[in-house]
C-alpha positions as CSV (number, residue, x, y, z in Angstrom):
1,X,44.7,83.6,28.2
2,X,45.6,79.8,29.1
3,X,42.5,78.6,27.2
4,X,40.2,78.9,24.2
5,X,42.3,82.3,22.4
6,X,45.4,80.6,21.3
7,X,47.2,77.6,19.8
8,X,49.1,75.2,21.8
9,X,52.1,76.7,21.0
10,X,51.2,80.0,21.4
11,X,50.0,79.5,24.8
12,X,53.3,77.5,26.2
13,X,54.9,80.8,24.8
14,X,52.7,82.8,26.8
15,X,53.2,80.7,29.9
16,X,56.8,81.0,29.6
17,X,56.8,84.4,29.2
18,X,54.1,85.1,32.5
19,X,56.8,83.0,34.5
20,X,59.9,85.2,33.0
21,X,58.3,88.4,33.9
22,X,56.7,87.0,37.5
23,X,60.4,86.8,38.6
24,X,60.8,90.5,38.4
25,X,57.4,91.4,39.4
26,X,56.7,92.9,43.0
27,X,52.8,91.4,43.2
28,X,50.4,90.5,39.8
29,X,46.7,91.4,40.1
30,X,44.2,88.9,38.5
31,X,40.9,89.5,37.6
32,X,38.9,86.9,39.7
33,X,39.9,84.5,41.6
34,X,39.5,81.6,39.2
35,X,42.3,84.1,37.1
36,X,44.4,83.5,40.1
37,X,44.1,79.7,40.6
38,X,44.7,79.1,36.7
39,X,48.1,81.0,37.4
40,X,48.7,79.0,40.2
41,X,48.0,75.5,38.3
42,X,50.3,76.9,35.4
43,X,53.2,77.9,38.2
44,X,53.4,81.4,36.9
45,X,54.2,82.7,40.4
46,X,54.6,82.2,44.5
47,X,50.6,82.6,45.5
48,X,52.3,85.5,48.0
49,X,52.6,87.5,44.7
50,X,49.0,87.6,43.6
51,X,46.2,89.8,44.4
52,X,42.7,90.0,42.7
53,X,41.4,93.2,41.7
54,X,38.6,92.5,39.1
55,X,38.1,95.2,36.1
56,X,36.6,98.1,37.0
57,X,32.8,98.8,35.6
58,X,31.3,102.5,35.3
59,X,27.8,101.2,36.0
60,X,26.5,105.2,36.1
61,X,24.6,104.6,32.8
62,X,23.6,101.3,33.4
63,X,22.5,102.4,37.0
64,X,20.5,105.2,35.7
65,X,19.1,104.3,32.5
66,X,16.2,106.0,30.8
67,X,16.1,104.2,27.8
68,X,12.1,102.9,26.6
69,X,12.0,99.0,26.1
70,X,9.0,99.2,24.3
71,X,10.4,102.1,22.1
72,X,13.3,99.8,20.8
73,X,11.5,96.2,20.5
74,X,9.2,98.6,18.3
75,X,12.0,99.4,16.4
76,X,13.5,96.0,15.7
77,X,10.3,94.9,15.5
78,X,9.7,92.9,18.4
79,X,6.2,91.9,18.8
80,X,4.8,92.5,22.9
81,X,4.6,89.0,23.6
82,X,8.0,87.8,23.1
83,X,10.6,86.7,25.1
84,X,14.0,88.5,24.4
85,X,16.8,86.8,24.8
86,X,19.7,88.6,24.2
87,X,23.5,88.0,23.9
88,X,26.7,91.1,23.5
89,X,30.4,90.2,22.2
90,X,32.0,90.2,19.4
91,X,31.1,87.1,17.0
92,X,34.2,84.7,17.1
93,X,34.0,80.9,17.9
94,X,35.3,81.7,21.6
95,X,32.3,83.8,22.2
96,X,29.8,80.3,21.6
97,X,27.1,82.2,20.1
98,X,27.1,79.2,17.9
99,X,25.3,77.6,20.9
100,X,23.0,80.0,21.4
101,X,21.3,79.8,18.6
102,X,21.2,76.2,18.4
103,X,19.5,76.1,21.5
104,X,16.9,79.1,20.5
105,X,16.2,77.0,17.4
106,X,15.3,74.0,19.6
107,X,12.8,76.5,22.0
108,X,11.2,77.5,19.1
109,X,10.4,74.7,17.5
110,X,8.7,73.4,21.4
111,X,6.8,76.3,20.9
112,X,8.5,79.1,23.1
113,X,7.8,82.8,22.1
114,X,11.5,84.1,22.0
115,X,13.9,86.6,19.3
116,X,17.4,86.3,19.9
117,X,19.8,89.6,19.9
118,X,23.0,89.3,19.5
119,X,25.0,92.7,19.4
120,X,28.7,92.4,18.2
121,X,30.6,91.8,15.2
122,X,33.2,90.0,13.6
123,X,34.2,87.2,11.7
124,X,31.6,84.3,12.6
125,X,28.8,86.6,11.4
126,X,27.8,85.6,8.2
127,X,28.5,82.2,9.1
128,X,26.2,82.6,12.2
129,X,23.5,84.0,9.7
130,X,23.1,81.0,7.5
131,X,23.2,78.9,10.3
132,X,20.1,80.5,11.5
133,X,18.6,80.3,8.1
134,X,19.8,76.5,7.7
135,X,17.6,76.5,11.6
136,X,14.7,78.1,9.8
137,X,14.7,80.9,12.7
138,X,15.7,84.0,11.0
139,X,13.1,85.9,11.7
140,X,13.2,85.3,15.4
141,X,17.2,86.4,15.1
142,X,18.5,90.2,14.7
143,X,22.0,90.5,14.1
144,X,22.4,94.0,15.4
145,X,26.0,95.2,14.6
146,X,28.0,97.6,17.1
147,X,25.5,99.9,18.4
148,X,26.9,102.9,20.0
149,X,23.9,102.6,22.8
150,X,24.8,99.1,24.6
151,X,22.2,100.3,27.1
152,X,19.4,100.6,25.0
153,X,19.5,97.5,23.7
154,X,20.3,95.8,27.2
155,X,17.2,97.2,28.4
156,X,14.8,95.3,25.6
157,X,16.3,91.9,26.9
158,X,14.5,89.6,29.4
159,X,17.6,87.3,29.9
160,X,20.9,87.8,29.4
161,X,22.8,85.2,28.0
162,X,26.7,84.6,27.8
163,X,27.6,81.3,25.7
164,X,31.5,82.0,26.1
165,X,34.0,78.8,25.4
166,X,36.5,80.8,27.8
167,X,36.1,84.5,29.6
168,X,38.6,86.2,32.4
169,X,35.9,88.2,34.0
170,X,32.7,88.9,31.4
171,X,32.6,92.9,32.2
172,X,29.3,92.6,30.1
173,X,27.7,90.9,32.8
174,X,28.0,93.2,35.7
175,X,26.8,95.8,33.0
176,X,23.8,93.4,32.7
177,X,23.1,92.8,36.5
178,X,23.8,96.9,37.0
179,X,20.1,97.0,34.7
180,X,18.3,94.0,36.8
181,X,19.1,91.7,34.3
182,X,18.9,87.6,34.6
183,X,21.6,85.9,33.5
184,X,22.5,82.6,32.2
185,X,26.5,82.0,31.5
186,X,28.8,79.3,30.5
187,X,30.4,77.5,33.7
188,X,33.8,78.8,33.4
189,X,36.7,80.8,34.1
190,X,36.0,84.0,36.0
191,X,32.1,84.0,35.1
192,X,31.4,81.7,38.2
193,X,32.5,84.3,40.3
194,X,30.6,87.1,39.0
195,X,27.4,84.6,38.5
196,X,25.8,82.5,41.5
197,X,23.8,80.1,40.2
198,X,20.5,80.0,41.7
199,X,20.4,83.7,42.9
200,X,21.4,85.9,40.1
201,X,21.4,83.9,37.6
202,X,22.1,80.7,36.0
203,X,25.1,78.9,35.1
204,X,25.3,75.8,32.8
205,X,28.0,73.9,30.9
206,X,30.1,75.7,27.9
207,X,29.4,74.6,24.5
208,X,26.0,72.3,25.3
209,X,23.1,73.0,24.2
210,X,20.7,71.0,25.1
211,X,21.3,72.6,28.9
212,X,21.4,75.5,27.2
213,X,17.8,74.9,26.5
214,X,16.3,73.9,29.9
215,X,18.1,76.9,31.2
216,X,16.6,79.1,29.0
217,X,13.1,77.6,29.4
218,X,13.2,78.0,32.8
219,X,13.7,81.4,32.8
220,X,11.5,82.3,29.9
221,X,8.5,80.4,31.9
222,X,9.0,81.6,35.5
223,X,9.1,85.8,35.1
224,X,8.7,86.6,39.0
225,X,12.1,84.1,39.3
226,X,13.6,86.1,36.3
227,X,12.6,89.3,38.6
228,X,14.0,88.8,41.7
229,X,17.6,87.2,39.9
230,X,17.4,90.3,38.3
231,X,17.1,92.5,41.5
232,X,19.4,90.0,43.2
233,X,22.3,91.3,40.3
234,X,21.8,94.8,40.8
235,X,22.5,94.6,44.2
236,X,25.8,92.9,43.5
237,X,27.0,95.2,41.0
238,X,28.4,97.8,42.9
239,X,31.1,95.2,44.2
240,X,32.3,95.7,40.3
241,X,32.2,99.1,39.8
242,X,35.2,101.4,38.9
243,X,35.0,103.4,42.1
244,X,35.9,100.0,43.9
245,X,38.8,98.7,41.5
246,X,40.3,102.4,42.0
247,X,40.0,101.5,45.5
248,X,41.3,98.1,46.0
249,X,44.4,99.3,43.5
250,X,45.2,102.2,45.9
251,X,45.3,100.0,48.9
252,X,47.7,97.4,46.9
253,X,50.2,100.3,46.0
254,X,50.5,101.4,49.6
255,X,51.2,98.0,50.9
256,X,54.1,97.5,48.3
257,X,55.1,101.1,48.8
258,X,55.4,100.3,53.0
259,X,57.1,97.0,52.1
260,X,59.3,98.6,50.5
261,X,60.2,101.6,52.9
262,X,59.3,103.4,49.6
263,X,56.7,106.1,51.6
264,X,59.8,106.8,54.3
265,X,62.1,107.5,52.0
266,X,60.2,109.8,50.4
267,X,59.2,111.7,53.5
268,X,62.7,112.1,54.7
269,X,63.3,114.0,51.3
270,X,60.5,116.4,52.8
């Protein structure tokens, strides 16, 4: 919220308002902890009053896909051989798919075997499509829209990629790690607490390419390091799903409930 969305003005506004309602607020639950310590910087609240809780994921699908990866790269006409790099969010300049493609445009042209998805829409996209005709790398680019099927198309990627100027959590990812999925993510807000460098994935500057590129490379030449990020994620996932949100949100309501002698008041009305 305090970065990237917004104007200035706008987001003093916001701040204000956060600090207004804090005062008559019994606890505020933040989505990662980074959530919490941009709160903190901004003075929104005594640290006493926050608790993280992150967003809740159903992973069932993405735990238990079915879908055929060689099916779909048929379909979008994906030749065997290549590298799929693949990107979901809706196309606005705070997503950075902007960077993305630069940097696949630079991998090409050194000769490495990739297509680039990106699934989403909005109001970069035609913008985004010249740019990757300007690149001359069109036909290494699909532009797939909303798809109803997120997982199908999850499944065709090799890496997952998240370019984003500014994200509170990145849900997407833990639907990527949930499907054993690499990941390389901008070095920002909640992402570095849902991505650990080195083990499930890779993080890397917002908004520069060029280490956009070596990151990719990596990954696109070392498929056994891709593998065991990807297994590395989908043993993390679970820490995301909706099952534990639901749980962590039931044990914050009894603690404010006792606090509050809330629970034996209502049992003396038994």
């Amino acid at each position: 919220m305090f970065w990237g969305y917004f104007n200035s003005w706008q987001t003093r506004l916001f701040i204000l308002l956060e600090r207004w309602t804090a005062r008559i607020t019994n606890a505020i639950v933040t989505l990662t902890p980074q959530e919490k310590e941009d709160h903190l910087r901004f003075h929104i609240a005594p640290e006493e009053k926050f608790t993280v809780i992150h967003s809740g994921v159903d992973l069932g699908r993405f735990l238990t896909s079915l879908s055929q990866p060689a099916e779909t790269r048929a379909v979008l006409g994906i030749p065997p051989e290549m590298t799929v790099v693949g990107t979901v969010g809706r196309l606005t300049a705070v997503k950075g798919q902007e960077v993305l493609i630069r940097a696949a445009s630079e991998l090409i042209r050194q000769g490495e075997k990739i297509v680039l998805l990106l699934l989403g829409e909005g109001e970069l996209r035609r913008d985004l499509e010249e740019l990757t005709i300007r690149l001359d790398i069109s036909g290494h680019v699909r532009f797939l829209g909303w798809l109803p099927d997120v997982v199908r198309i999850m499944a065709v990627c090799d890496i997952f990629c998240l370019p984003s100027r500014n994200e509170g959590m990145g849900k997407v990812l833990v639907e990527a790690m949930a499907m054993g999925k690499p990941i390389i993510a901008s070095d920002i807000g909640g992402i570095r607490d849902i991505v650990r460098s080195g083990e499930n994935g890779l993080l890397v500057p917002a908004g520069d390419a060029a280490d956009w590129v070596e990151a990719i490379a990596r990954l696109c030449r070392d498929p056994e390091r891709r593998r065991r990020m990807g297994a590395a994620g989908r043993q993390m996932a679970p820490r995301y799903s909706s099952e534990e949100m639901i749980k962590m949100i039931d044990e914050l309501y009894g603690k404010l409930l006792d606090e509050n002698h809330i629970v034996r008041s209502l049992n003396n009305l038994q």
